[in-house]
DSSP file (Angstrom, degrees, kcal/mol; ACC not computed):
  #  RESIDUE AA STRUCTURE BP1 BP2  ACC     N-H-->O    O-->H-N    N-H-->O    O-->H-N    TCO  KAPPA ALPHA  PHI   PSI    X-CA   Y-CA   Z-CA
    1    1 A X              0   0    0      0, 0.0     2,-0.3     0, 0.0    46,-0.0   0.000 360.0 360.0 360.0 104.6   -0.3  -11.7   75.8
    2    2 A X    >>  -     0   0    0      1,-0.1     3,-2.9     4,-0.0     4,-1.5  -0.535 360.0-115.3 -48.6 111.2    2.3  -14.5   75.2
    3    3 A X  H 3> S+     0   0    0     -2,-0.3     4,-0.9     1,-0.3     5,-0.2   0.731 113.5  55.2  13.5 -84.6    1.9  -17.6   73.5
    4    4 A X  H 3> S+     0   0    0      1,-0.3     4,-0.8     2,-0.2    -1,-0.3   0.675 110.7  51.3 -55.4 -22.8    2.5  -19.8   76.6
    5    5 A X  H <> S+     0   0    0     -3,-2.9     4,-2.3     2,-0.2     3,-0.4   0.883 100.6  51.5 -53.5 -52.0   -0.2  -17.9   78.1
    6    6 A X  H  < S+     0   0    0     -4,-1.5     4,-0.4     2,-0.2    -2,-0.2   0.543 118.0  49.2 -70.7 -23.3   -3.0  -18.1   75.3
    7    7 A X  H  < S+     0   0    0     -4,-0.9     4,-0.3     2,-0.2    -1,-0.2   0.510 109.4  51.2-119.4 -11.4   -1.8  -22.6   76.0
    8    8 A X  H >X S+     0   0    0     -4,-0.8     4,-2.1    -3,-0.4     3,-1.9   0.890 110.2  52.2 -41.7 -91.9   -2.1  -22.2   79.9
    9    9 A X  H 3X S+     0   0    0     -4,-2.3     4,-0.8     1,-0.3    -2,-0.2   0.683 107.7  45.9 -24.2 -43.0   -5.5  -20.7   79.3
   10   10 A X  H 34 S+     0   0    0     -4,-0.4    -1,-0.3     1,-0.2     3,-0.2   0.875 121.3  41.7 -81.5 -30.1   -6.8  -23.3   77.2
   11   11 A X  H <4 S-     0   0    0     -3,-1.9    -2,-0.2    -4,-0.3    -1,-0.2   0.628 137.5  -1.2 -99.3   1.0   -5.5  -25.9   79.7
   12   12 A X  H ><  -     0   0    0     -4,-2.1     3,-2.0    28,-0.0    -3,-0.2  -0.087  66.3-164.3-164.6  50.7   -6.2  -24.6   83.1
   13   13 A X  T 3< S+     0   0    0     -4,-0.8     4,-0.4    -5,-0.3    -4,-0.1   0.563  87.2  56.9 -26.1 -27.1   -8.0  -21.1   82.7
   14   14 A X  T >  S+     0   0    0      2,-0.1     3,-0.6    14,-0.1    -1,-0.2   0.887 105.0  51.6 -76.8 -24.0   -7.3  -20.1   86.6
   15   15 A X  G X  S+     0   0    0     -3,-2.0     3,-2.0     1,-0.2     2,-0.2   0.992 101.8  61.1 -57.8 -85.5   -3.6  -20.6   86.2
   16   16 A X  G 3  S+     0   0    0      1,-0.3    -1,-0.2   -11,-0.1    -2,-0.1   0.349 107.8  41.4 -14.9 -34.0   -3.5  -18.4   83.2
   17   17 A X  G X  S+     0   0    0     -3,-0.6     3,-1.3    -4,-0.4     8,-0.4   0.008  79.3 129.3-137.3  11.7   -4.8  -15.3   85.2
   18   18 A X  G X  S+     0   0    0     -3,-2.0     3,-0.9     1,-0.3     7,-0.2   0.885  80.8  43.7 -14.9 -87.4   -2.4  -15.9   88.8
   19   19 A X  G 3  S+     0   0    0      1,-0.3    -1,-0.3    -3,-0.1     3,-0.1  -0.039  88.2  84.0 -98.0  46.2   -1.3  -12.7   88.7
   20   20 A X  G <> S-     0   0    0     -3,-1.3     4,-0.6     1,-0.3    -1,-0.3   0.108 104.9 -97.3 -70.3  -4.5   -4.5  -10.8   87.9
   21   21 A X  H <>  -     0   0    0     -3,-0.9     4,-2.4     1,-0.2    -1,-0.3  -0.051  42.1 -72.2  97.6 178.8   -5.4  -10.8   91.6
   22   22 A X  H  4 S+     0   0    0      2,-0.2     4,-0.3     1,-0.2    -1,-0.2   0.288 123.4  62.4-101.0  -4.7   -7.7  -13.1   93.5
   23   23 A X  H >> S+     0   0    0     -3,-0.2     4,-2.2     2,-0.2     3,-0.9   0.915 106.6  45.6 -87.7 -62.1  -10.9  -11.8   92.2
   24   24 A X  H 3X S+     0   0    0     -4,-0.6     4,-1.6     1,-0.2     5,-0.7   0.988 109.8  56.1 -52.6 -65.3  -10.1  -12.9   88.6
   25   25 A X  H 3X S+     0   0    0     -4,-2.4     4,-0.8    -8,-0.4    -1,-0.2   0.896 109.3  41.1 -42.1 -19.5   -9.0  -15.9   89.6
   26   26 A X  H X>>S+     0   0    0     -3,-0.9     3,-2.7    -4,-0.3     4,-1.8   0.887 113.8  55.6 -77.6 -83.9  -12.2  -16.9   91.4
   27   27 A X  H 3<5S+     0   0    0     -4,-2.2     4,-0.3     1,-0.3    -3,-0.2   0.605 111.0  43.5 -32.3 -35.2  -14.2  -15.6   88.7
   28   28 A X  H 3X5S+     0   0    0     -4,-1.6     4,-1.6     1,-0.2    -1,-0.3   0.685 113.0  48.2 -96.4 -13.4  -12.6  -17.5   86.3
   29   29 A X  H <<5S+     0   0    0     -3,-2.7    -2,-0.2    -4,-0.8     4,-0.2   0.535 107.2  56.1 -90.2   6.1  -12.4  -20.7   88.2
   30   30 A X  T  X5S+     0   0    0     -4,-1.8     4,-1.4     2,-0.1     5,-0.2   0.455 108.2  49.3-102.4  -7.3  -16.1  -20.6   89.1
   31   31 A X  H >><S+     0   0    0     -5,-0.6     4,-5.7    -4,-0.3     3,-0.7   0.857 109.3  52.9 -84.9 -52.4  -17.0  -20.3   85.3
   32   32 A X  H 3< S+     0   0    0     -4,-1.6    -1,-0.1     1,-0.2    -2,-0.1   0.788 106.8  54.2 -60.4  -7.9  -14.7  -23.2   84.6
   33   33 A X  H 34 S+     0   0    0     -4,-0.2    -1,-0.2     1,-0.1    -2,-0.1   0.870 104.0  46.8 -51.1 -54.8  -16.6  -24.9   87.1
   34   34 A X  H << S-     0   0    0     -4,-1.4     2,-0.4    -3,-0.7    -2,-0.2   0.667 140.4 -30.3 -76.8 -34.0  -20.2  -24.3   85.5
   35   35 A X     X  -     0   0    0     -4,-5.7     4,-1.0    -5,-0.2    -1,-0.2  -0.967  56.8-107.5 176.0-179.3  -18.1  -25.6   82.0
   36   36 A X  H  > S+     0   0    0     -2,-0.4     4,-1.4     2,-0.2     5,-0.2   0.855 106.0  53.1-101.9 -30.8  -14.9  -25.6   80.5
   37   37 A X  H  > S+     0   0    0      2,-0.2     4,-0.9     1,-0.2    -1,-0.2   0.627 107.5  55.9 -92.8   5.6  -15.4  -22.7   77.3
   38   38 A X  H  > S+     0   0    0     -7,-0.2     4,-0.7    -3,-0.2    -2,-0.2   0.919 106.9  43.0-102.7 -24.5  -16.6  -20.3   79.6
   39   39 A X  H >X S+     0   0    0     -4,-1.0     3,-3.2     2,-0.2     4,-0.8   0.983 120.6  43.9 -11.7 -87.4  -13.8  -20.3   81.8
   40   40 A X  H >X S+     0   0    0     -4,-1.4     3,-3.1     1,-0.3     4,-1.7   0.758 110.3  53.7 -34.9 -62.6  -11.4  -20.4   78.8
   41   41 A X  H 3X S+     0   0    0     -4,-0.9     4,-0.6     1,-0.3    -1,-0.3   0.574 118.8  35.2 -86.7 -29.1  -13.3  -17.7   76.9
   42   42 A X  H <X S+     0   0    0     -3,-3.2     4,-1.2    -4,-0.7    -1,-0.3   0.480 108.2  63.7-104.6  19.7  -13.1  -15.1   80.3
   43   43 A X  H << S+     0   0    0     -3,-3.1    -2,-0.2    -4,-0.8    -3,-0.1   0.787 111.3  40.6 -90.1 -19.3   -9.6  -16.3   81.2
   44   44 A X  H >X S+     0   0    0     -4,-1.7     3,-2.9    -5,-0.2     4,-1.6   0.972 112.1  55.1 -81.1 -90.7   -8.6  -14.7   77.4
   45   45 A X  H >X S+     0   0    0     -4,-0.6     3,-1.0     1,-0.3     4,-0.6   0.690 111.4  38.2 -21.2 -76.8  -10.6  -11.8   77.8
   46   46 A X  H 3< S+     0   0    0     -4,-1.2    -1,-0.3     1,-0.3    -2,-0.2   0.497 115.7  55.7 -68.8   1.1   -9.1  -10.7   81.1
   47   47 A X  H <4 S+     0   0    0     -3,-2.9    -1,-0.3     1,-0.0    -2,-0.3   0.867 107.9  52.4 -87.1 -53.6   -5.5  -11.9   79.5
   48   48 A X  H << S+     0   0    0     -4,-1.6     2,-0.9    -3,-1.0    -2,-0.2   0.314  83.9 120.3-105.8  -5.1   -6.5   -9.3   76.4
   49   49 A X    ><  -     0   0    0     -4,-0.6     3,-2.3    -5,-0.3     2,-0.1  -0.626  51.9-163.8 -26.2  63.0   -7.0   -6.7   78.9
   50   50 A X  T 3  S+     0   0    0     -2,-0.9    -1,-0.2     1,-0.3    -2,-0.1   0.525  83.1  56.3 -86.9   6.3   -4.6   -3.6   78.2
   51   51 A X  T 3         0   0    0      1,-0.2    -1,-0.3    -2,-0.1    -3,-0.1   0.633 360.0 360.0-108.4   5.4   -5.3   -2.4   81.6
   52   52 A X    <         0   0    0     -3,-2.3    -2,-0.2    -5,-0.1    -1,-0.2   0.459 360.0 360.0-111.0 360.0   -4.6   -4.7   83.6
C-alpha cells in the first residue's frame, strides 16, 4: 500500500479501491455515503488486504 494511496483514501475512499473490482467499490461508496470514516476506514482495510 503506497503512500498516494493511503491520501486517495482519505480523500475519495471509492477512488482508492478502482481496481479492487466493482463490488469493493460499491461497498465502499455506499458506506461513504451513510458517512465519511466509514468509507475511509473500509477503503484501508481492503487497501491492507494481502490477498487481493
Amino acid at each position: 500500500m503506497s503512500i498516494w494511496r493511503v491520501i486517495v483514501s482519505i480523500f475519495f475512499p471509492p477512488i482508492a479501491v478502482f481496481d479492487k473490482g466493482c463490488g469493493s467499490i460499491i461497498i465502499v461508496f455506499l458506506l461513504t455515503l451513510c458517512g465519511w470514516v466509514p468509507g475511509v476506514i473500509a477503503a484501508l482495510v481492503i487497501l491492507n488486504n494481502p490477498k487481493s
